[in-house]
C-alpha positions as a Markdown table, in Angstrom:
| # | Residue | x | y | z |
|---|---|---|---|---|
| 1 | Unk | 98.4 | 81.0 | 105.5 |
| 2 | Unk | 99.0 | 83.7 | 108.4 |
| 3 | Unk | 96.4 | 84.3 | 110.9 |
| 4 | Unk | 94.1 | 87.8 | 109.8 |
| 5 | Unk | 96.7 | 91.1 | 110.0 |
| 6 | Unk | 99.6 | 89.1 | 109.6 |
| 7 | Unk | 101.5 | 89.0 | 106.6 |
| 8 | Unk | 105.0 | 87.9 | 105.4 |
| 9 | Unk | 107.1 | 90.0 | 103.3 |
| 10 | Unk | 110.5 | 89.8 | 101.2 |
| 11 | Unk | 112.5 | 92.6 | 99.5 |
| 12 | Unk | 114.2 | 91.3 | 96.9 |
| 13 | Unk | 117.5 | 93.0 | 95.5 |
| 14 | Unk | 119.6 | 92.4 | 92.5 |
| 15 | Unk | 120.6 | 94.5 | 89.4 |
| 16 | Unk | 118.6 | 94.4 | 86.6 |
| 17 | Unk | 120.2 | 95.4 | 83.2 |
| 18 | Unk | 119.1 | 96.2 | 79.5 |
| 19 | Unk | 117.5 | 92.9 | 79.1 |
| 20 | Unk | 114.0 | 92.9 | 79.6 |
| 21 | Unk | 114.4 | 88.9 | 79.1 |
| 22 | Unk | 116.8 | 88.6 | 81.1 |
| 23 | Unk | 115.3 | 90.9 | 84.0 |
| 24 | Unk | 112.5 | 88.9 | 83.8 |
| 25 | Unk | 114.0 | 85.4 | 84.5 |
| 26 | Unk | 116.3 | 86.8 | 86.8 |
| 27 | Unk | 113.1 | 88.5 | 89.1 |
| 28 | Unk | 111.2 | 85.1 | 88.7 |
| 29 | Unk | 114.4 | 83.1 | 90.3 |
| 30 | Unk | 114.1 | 85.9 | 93.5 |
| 31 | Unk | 110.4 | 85.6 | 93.7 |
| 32 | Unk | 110.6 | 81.9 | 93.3 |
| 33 | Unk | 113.1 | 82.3 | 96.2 |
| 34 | Unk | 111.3 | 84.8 | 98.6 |
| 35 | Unk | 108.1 | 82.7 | 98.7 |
| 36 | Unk | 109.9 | 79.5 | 99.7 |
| 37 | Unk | 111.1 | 81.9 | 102.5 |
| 38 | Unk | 106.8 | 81.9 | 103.5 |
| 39 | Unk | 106.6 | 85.5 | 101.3 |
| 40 | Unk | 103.0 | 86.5 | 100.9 |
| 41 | Unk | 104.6 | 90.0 | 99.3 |
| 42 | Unk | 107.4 | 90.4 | 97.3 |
| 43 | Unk | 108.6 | 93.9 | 96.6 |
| 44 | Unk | 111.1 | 94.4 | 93.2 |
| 45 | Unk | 113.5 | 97.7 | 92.9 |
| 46 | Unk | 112.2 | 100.4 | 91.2 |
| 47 | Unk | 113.2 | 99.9 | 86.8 |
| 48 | Unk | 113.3 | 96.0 | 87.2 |
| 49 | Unk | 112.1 | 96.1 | 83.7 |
| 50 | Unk | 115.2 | 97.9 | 82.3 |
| 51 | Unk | 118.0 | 99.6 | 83.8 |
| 52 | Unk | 120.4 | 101.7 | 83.3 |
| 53 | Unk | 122.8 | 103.9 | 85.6 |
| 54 | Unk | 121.9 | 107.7 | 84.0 |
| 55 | Unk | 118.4 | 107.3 | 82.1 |
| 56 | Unk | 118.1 | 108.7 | 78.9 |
| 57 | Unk | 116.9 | 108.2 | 75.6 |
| 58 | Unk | 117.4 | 104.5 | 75.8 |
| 59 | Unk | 114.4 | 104.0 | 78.0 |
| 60 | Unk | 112.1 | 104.7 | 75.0 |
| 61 | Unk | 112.5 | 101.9 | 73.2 |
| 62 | Unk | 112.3 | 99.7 | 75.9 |
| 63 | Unk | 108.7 | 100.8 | 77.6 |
| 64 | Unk | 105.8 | 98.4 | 77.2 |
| 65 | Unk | 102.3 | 99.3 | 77.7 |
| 66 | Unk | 100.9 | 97.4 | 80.7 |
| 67 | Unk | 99.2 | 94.6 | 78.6 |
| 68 | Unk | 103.1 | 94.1 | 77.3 |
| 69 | Unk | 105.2 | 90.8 | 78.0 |
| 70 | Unk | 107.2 | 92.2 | 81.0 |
| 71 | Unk | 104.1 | 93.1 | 83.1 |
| 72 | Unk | 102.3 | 89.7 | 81.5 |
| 73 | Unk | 105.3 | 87.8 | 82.5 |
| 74 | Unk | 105.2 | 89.9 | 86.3 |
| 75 | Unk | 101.4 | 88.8 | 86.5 |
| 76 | Unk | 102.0 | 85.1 | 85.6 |
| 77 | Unk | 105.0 | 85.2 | 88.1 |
| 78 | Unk | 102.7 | 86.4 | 91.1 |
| 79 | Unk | 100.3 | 83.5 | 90.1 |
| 80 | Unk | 102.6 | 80.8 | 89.8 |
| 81 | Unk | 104.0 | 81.3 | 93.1 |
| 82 | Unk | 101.0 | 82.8 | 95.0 |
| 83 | Unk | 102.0 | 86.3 | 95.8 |
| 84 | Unk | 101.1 | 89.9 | 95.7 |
| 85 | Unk | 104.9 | 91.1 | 93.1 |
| 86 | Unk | 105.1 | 94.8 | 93.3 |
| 87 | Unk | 108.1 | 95.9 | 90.7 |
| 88 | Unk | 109.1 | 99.1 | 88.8 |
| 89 | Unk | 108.2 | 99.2 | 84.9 |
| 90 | Unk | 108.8 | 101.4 | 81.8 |
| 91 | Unk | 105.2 | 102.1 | 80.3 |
| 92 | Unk | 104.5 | 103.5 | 77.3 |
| 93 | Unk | 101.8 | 106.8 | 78.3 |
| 94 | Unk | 99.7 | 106.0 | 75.8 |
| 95 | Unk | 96.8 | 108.3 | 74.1 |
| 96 | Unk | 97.7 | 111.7 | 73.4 |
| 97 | Unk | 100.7 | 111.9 | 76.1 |
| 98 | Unk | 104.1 | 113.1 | 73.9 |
| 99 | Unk | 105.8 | 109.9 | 72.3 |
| 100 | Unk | 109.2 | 110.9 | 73.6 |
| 101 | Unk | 108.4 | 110.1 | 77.3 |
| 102 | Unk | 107.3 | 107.2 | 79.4 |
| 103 | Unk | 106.4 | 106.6 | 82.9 |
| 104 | Unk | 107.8 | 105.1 | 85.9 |
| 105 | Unk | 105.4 | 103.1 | 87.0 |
| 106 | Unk | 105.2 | 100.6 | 89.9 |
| 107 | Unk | 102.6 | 97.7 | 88.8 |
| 108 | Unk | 101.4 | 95.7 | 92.0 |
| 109 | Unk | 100.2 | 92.3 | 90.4 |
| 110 | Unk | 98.1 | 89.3 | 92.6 |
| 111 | Unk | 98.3 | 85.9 | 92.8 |
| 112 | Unk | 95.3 | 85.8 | 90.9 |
| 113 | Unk | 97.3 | 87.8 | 88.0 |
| 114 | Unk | 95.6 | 90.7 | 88.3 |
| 115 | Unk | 96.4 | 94.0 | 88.5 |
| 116 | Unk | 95.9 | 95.0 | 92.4 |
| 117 | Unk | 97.3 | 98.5 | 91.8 |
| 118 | Unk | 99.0 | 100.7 | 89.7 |
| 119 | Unk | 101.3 | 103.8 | 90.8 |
| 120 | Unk | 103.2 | 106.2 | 88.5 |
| 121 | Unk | 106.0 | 107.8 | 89.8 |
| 122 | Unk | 105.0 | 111.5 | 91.0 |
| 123 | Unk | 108.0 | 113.3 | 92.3 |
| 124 | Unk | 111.0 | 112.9 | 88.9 |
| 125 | Unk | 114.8 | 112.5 | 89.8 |
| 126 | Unk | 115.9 | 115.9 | 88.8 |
| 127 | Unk | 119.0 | 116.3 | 91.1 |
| 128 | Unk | 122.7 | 114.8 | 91.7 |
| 129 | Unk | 123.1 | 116.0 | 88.2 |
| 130 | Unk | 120.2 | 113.5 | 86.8 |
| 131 | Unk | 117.3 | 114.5 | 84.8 |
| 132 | Unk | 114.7 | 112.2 | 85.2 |
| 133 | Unk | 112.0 | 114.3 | 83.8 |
| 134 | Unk | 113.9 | 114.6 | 80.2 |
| 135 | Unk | 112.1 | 111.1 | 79.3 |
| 136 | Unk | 109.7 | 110.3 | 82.5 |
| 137 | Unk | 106.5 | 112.2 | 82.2 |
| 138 | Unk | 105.0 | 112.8 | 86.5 |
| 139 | Unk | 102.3 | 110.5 | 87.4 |
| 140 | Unk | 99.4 | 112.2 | 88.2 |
| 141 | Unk | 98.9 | 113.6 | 92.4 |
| 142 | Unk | 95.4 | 112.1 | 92.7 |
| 143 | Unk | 96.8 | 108.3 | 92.7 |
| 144 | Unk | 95.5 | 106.1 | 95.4 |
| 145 | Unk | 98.0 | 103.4 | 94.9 |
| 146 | Unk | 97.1 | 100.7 | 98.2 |
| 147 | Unk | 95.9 | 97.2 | 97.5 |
| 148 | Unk | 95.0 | 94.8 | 101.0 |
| 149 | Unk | 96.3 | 91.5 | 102.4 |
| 150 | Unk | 94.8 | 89.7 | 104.8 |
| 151 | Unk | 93.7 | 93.1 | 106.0 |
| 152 | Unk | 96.7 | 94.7 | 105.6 |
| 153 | Unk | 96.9 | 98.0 | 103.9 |
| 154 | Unk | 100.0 | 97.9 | 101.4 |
| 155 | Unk | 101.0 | 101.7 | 100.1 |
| 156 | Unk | 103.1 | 102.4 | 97.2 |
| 157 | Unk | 105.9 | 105.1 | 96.4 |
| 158 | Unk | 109.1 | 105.1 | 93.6 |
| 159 | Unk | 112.4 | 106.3 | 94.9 |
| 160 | Unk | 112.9 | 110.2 | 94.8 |
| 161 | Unk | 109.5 | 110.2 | 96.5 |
| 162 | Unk | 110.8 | 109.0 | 99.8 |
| 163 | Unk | 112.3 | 113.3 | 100.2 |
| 164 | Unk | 109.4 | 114.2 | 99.6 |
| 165 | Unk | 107.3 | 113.6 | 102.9 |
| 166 | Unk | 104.0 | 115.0 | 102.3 |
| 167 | Unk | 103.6 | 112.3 | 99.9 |
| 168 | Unk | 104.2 | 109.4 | 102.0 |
| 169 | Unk | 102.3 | 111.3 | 104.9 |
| 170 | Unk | 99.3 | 111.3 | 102.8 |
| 171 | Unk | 99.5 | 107.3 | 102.2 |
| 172 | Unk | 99.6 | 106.5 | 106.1 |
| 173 | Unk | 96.7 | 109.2 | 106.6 |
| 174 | Unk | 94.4 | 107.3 | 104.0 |
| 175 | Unk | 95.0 | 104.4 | 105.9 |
| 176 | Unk | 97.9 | 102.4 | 104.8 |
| 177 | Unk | 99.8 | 100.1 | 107.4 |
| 178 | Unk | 102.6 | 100.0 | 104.9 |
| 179 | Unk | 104.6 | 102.1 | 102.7 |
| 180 | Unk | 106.5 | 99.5 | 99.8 |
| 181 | Unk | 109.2 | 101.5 | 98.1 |
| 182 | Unk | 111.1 | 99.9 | 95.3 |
| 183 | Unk | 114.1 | 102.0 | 94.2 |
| 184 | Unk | 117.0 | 103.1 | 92.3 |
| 185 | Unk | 119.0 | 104.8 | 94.8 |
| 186 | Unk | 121.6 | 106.0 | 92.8 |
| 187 | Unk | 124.9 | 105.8 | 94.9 |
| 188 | Unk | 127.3 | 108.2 | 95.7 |
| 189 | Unk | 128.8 | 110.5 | 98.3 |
| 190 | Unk | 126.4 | 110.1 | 101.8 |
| 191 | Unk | 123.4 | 108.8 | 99.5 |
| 192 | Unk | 123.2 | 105.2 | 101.5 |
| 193 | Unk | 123.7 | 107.3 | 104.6 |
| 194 | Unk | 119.9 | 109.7 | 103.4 |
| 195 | Unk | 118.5 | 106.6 | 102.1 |
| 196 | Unk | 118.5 | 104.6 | 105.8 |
| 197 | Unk | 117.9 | 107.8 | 107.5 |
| 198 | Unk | 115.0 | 109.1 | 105.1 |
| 199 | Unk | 113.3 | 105.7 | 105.1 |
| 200 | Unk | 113.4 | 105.1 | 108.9 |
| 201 | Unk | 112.2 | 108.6 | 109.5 |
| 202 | Unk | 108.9 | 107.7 | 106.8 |
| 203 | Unk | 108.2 | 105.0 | 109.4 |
| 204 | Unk | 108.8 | 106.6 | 112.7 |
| 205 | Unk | 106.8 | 109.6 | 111.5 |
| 206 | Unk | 104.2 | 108.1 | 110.3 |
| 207 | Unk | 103.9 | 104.8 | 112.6 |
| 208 | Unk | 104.0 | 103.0 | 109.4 |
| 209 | Unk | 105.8 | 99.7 | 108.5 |
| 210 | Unk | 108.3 | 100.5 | 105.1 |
| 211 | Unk | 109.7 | 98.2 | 103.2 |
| 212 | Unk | 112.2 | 99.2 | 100.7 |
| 213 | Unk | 114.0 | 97.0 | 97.7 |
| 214 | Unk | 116.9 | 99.3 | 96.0 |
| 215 | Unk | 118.9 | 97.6 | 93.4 |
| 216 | Unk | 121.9 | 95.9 | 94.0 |
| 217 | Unk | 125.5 | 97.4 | 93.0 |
| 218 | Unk | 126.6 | 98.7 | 90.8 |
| 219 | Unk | 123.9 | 101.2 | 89.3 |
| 220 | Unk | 122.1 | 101.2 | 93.2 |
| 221 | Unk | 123.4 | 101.4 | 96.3 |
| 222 | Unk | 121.9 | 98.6 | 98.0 |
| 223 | Unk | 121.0 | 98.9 | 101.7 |
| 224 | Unk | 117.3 | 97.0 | 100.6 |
| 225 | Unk | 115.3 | 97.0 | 104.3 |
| 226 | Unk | 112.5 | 96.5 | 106.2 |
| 227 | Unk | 111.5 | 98.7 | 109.1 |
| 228 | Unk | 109.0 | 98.6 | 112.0 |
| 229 | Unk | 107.1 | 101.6 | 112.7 |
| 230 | Unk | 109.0 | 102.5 | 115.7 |
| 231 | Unk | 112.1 | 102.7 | 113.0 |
| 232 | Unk | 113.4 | 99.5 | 114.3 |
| 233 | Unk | 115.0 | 97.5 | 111.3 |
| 234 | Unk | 113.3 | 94.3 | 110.8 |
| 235 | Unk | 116.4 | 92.5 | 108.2 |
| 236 | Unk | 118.7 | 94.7 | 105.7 |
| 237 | Unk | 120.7 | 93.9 | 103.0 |
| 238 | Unk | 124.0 | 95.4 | 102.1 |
| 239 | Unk | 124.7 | 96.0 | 98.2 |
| 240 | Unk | 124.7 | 92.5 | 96.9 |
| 241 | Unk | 121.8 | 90.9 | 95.5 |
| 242 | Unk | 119.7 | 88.9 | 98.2 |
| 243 | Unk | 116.4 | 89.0 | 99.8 |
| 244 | Unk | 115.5 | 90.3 | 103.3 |
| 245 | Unk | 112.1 | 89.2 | 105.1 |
| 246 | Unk | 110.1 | 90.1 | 107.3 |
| 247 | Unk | 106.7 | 89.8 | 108.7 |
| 248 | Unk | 104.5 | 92.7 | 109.2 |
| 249 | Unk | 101.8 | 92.3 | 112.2 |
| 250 | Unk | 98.6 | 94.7 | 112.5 |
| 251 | Unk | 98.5 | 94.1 | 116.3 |
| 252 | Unk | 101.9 | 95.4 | 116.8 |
| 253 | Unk | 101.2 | 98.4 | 115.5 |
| 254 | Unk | 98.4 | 98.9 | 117.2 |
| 255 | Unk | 100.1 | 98.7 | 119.9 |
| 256 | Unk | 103.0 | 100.8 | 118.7 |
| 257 | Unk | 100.0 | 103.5 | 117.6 |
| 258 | Unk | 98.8 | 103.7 | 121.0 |
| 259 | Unk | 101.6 | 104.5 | 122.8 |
| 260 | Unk | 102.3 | 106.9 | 120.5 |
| 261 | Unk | 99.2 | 108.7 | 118.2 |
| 262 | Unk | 101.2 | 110.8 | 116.5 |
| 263 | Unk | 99.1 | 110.4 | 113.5 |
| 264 | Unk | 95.8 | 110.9 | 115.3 |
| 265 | Unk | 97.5 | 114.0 | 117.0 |
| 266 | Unk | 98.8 | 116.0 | 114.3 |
| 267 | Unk | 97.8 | 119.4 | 113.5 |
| 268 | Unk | 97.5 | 120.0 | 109.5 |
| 269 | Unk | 96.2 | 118.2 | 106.8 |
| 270 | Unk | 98.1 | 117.6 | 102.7 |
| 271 | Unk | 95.9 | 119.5 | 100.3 |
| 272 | Unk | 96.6 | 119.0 | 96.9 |
């Protein structure tokens, strides 16, 4: 076990398909992987559960509510491999919310196979000619999506979210030490070149550590990182399945906060 504010991470990248089942067995052989590597944390790309390049109607079908197989089978991977498994889900809304959508939704599961926290993907991929929001319903803005290890504050985002950076600014202001972001980063012309830039510039800003898991070629563009939160990159991945590690360390950034408060400094506040 690491000493108190230390905690070992992996980002785990591979392409995940139509086949729940197969997803499944596939994310347990990379978890099963990352925590021989010491992985306390083990961050999944965003629609592990079920991927396609352009989502449409097919996603219906597929969602689960969270007491479903795919997140049972998520929660009984985190415990039989002691780790915190953060992974992107289709979950049926539920209740009175319209049948014909679902939500993207990040589910956080501990080594106890609990939930440790749930996030619902806010900000919908409605651009580079995708339309997210024709099947994914937007999570709700009052989310507090953060779960601790060993003292370490772990924040969660989906994706899209990363341009939006109020969003990840109000994360690091309610006291997260680290922004996990598992993706789909749909590729095309420039779009690995935003994605490195965008996520370095989320750490730098906010002196935060980000760790990012995209999926693997062809339906992401890869580029799965971990940066420091002087934008330093920690290990990266290039657009083949792997896993990067990584280990994140409260006393470094202290130190990197010191020298430079930006966060303690700033001017405005997010308001809802």
């Amino acid at each position: 076990m690491a000493d108190g504010g230390v905690v070992d991470i992996a980002v785990v990248q591979f392409s995940p398909g139509t086949d729940t089942v197969a997803n499944l067995t596939t994310l347990r052989e990379e978890v099963r992987a990352a925590a021989a590597l010491g992985a306390q944390v083990v961050i999944a790309p965003e629609y592990a559960m079920f991927s396609v390049l352009h989502l449409d109607e097919r996603a219906i079908p597929a969602a689960e509510p969270l007491t479903g197989p795919f997140v049972n089978g998520l929660r009984g991977i985190a415990a039989e491999f002691g780790v915190h498994l953060v992974a992107g889900v289709i979950e049926t809304p539920g209740g009175d919310r319209p049948a014909d959508r679902v939500y993207n939704t990040l589910v956080a599961a501990s080594p106890d196979a609990e939930f440790a926290a749930v996030y619902r993907k806010v900000h919908l991929y409605d651009a580079f000619a995708s339309r997210e929001s024709d099947v994914v319903l937007s999570g709700p803005l009052d989310q507090s999506p953060a779960f601790t290890v060993n003292g370490v504050v772990f924040g969660m985002q989906t994706c899209f979210d990363l341009r939006f950076p109020e969003g990840i600014r109000r994360i690091a202001a309610a006291g997260a030490h680290v922004l996990l972001l598992p993706a789909q980063w749909i590729p095309g012309p420039g779009k690995v070149d935003q994605w490195t830039t965008l996520l370095r510039a989320r750490a730098i800003e906010n002196t935060i550590y980000v760790a990012a898991a995209d999926q693997a070629a062809p339906r992401g563009s890869g580029a799965s990182m971990v940066i420091a939160p002087t934008g330093a990159i920690l290990g990266e991945l290039g657009d083949q399945p792997g896993i990067a590690t990584a280990r994140i360390d409260l006393e470094h950034l202290h130190e990197v906060r010191t020298t430079n408060p930006s966060l303690s400094l700033r001017r405005y506040t997010i308001s809802e």
